[in-house]
N, C-alpha and C positions, 0 to 999 in steps of 0.2 A: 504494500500500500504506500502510494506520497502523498506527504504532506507539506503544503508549501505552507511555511508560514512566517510574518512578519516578523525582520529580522531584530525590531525590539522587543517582543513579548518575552518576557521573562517565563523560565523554568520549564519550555518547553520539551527539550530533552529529558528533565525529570520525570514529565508527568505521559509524553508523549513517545519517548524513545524504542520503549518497547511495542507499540503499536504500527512501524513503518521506518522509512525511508523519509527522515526531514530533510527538507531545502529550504534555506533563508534567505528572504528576499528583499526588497526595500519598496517596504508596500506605500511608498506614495507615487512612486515608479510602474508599481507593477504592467504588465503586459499578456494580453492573453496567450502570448506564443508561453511566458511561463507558466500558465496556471492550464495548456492544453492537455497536459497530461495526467494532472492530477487529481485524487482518489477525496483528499482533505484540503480545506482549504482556510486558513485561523489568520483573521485579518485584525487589524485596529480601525479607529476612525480616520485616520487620512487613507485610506482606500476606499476608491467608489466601487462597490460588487453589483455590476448593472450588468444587462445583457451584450453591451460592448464588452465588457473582461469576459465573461466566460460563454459566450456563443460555442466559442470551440470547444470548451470544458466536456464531451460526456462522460468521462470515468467518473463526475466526481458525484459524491453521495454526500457529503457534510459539508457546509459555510457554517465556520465561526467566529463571531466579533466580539472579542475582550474587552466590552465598553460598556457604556449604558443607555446609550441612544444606539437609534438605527437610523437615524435619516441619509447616513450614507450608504443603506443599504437596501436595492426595490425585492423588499419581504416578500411582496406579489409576482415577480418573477419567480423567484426560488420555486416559490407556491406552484404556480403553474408547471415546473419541470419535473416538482416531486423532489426537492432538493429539501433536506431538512436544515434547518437553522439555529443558530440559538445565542442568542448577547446572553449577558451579565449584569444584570439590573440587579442594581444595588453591591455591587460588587468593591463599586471605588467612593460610597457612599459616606462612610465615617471619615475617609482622607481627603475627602473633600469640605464636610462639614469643619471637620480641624481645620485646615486650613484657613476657613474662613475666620474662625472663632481666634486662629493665632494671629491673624491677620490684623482684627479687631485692635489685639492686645497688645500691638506693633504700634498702632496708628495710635491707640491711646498713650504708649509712651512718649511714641516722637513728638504730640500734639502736648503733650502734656497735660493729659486730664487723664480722668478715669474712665473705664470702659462702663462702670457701673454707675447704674442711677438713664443710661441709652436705652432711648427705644429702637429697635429693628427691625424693621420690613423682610419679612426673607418673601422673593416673588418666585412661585413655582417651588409646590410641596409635594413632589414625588421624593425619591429615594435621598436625595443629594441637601435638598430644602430640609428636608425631616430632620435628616444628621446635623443639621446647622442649628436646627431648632435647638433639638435636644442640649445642645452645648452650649446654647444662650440660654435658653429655660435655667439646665442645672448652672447657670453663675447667678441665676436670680432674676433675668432679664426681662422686662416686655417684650414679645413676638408677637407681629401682626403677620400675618400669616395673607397671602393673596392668590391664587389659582381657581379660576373661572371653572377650568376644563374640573377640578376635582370635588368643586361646588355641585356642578351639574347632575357629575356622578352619582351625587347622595352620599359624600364624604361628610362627615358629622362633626369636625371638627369647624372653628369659627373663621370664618373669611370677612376680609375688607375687599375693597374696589382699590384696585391702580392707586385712582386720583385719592382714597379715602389714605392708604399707605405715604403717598409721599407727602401731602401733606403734615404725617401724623411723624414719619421714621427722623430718627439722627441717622441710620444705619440703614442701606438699601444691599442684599445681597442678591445676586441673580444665579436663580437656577432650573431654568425652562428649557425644555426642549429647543430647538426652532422648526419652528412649522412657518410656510411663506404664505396660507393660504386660510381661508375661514375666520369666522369672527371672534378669535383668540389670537391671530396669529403673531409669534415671538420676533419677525424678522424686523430689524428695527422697533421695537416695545420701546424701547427710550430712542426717541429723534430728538429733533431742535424744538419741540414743544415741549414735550415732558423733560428734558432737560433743564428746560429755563425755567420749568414749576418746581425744581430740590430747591427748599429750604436751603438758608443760611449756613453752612458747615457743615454738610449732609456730607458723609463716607458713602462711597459708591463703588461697590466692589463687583463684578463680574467672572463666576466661575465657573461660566456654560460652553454659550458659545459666539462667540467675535460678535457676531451681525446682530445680537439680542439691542446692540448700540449702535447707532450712526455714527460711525470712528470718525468723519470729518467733520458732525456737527459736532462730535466730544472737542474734540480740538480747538473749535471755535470758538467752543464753550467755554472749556478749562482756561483758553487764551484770556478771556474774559472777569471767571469768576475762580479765582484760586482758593477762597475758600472752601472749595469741594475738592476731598478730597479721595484720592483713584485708586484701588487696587484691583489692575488687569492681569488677569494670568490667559485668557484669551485675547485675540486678535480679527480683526477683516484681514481677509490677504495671508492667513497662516500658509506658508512659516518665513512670509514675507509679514510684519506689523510695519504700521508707519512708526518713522522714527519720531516725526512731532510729539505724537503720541505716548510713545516708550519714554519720552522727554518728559512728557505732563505727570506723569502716575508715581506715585508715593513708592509704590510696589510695583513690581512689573517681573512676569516667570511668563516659560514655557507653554502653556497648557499642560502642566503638571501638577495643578492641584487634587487628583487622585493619587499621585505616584508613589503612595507611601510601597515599603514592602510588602505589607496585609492585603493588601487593593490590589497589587498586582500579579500576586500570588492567587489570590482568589479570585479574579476575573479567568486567567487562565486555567483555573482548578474548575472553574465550570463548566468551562467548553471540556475539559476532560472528560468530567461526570456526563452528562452528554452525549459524546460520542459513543462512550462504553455504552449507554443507553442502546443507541442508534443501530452499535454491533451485536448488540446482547451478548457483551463480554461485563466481567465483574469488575468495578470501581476498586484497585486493591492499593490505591496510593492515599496518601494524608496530605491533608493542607500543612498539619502543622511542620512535618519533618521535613518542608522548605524553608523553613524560615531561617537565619542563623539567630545566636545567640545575642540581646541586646548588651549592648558592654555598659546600660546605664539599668541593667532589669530591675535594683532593688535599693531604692532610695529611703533614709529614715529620715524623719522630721521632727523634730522637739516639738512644734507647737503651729496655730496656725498661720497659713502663707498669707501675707500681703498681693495685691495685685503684678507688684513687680517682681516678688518672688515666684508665683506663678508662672509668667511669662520667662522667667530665667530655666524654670524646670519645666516649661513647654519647647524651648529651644535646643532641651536635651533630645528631643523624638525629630525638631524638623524649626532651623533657624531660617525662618524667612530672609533674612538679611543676605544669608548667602548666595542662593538662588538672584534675590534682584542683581548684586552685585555683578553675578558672574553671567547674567541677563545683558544686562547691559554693555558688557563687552564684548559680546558674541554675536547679538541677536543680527545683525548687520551684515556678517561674513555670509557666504554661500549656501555654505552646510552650517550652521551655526544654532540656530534654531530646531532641527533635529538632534542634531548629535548633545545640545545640551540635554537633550530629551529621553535620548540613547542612554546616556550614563548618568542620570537619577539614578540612585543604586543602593543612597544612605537612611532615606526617608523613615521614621515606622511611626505608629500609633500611639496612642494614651497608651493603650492595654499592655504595649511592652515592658512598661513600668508597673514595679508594685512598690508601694508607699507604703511605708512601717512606723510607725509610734508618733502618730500625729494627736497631738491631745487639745481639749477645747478650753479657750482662756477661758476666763468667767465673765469676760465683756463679749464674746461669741458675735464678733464684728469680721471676725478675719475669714479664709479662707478653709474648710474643715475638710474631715475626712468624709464626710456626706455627698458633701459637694465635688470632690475631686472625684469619687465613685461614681458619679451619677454621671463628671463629664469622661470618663472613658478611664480614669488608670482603677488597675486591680489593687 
């Protein structure tokens, strides 16, 4: 059996090795003369898997996308050929929500205020929104919460409108899909109108995807109103961003804010599970005996954390500071914006940490062991 598969997904070999004949390929390249022969085929989001890539394809039996959208992917093709499929929803969901919430804790330093006492807009409560929540909830936070499409639903939790959200947020985070089309649709949700409606000092963070924003109405804007302030980890034009842009944002990464190790071990642990499905062979590998050992696993605490001690022992799992820095050096070259992408390699979770002997002052103002449980460490 082959399996072509994108030559950044991690732990393929681990999980795939024994099932075929891998071939790694540079799936924003790919070409149907590669993918003519093959049996498997395990993509990420910069591949389009449309009937121009695999016209030729007939051996193959599996497409699998290590993500959590599919918009680069016509599910309806597959459908029609008998071609089974399957993403990863909710796979890069807590490394995503961290992000944001270390994001927050970033901007609150550099700004010099506190993160607590904000309100937060998260837009779009599927997988990525919900983990964001959760991490504002457990610091205490107000979360206004806004998705139309999960209102509709019969989703029971409490929704605002748009216009109800930016009015209301210090803190807007974006985590929608992009759909171009219907009376939700993501593509452009922030232009040059809802732009020049953010309140005074609004953080505006994006961790979807590029086009949820008018990059050259942000520009205009930002040119304008620096009180607002940016954390872009997507782009218009990936893995080309305007540089004006890259210039404007507080923060500015990859399209990496999934890439902890957990997210991407488990994205590709699913198309695994999956496949074996597909063959009716048995799942006999583990998520966890990919992971390596964290060199920060067991932290103790005399008493509770301050906000800035927080963000000191959230830097131990995933320094934003890094990333911008080495963003901005890079993002400009050829390959530079890939290959920073390629070797993400350090990233992990809350959960990699366990926290030992944290005790509660008697003024129970600081940061406890309740609360650090509830936002992701063991």
């Amino acid at each position: 059996m082959k399996i072509i598969a994108d030559e950044n997904m991690p732990y393929v070999d681990a999980l795939f090795g024994d099932l075929g004949e891998i071939e790694y390929v540079n799936g924003r390249t790919l070409t149907p003369e590669q993918v003519s022969d093959a049996d498997v085929l395990l993509v990420r989001s910069v591949t389009k898997v449309n009937a121009a890539l695999l016209d030729k394809a007939n051996k193959l039996k599996f497409v699998g996308s290590a993500t959590i959208g599919t918009d680069h992917v016509e599910v309806d093709y597959l459908a029609r050929r008998g071609i089974p499929f399957t993403n990863a929803p909710g796979c890069n969901a807590t490394a995503v929500g961290e992000y944001a919430f270390i994001a927050m804790l970033e901007l609150a330093q550099r700004s010099g205020e506190s993160l607590q006492g904000k309100v937060v807009g998260i837009v779009g409560a599927g997988n990525t929104g919900t983990a964001a929540a959760k991490c504002l909830q457990a610091y205490g936070l107000q979360v206004l919460l806004c998705d139309p499409v999960k209102a509709e639903q019969g989703d029971k939790r409490e929704f605002v409108s748009i216009d109800t959200l930016i009015a209301q947020a210090d803190i807007i985070s974006l985590h929608v899909p992009i759909t171009k089309d219907g009376e939700h649709k993501t593509w452009y949700l922030f232009d040059e109108t809802r732009l020049n409606q953010l309140k005074p000092n609004t953080w505006l963070l994006n961790c979807c995807r590029g086009e949820v924003i008018d990059n050259r109405a942000l520009i205009k804007f930002k040119q304008q109103r620096d009180d607002v302030k940016l954390v872009l980890d997507v782009w218009e034009g990936e893995p080309n961003p305007m540089p004006e842009l890259v210039a404007l944002a507080e923060f500015a990464t990859p399209h990496i804010a999934g890439y902890s190790l957990e997210g991407k071990a488990r994205g590709t642990f699913m198309l695994y599970q999956k496949l074996c499905a597909v063959l009716g062979l048995e799942a006999n590998k583990s998520l966890t005996s990919l992971l390596p050992i964290f060199q920060f696993s067991q932290i103790s605490a005399q008493t509770e954390l301050t906000e800035a001690q927080l963000l000191t022992l959230s830097r131990l799992v995933y320094d934003l500071r890094d990333d911008d820095r080495k963003f901005r050096g890079c993002f400009n070259t050829s390959s530079g914006f890939d290959l920073m992408r390629k070797q993400h390699t350090y990233r992990r979770e809350y959960n990699a940490i366990s926290l030992t002997q944290i005790q509660s002052t008697e003024q129970r103002n600081g940061i406890n062991q309740t609360m650090l449980t509830a936002l992701g460490f063991n």
